[in-house]
N, C-alpha and C positions, 0 to 999 in steps of 0.2 A: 408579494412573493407568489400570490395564487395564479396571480394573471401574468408572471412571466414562467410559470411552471406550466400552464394553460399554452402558454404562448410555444416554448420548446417542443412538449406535445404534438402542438400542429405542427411544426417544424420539420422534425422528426431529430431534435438532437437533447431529446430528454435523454436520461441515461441510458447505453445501451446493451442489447442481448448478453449474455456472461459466454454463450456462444462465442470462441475467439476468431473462427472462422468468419460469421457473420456479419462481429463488427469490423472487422478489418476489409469486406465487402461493403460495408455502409458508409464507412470510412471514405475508401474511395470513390465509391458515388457522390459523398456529401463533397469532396473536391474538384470532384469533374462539375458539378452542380456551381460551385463557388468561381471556377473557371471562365464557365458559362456566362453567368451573374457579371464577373467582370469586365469577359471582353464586350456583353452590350453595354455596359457602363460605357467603357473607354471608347465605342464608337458611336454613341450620342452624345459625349460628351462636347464641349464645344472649347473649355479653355481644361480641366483637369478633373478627376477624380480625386478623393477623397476617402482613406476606406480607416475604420477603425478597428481594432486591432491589438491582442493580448499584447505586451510589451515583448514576453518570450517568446510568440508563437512567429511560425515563420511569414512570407509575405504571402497577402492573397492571390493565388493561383498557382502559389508552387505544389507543386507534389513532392515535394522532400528529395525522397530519394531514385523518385524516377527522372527522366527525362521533360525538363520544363516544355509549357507549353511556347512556340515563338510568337505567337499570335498575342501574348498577352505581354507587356512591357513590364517592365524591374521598377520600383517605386525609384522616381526621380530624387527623392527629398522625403525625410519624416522625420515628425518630433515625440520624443519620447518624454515618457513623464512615468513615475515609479510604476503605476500598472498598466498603463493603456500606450498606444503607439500612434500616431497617424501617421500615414503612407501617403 
């Protein structure tokens, strides 16, 4: 537990500010960041990407309620299992 509490830390996604402004600021950086992270995935990749993934949460790189990124492609295929998801 110490060293994945360690590990969020460096992260930056240990629990955040009660500030509702600033999370929701961080929020969206931490997706533009995950964005990011993807599309170099998906363009070194050479047969597919792989992304693990809360079973509820949505897919990597969307931003919910904004306007998706096009640069980043829709999970072709994933398998769900009671918590986790692969995309």
């Amino acid at each position: 537990k110490k060293d994945m509490a360690m590990l969020h830390s460096l992260l930056g996604t240990a629990t955040m500010s009660e500030n509702k402004g600033e999370s929701e600021e961080a929020e969206k950086a931490r997706l533009k960041e995950e964005q990011k992270l993807l599309a170099a995935a998906c363009n070194a990749a050479t047969r597919r990407v792989v992304v693990k993934r809360p079973a509820n949460a949505l897919p990597l790189g969307s931003l919910g309620e904004e306007e998706d990124d096009d640069d980043i492609p829709a999970p072709s295929y994933d398998i769900r299992g009671n918590i986790n998801r692969w995309d």
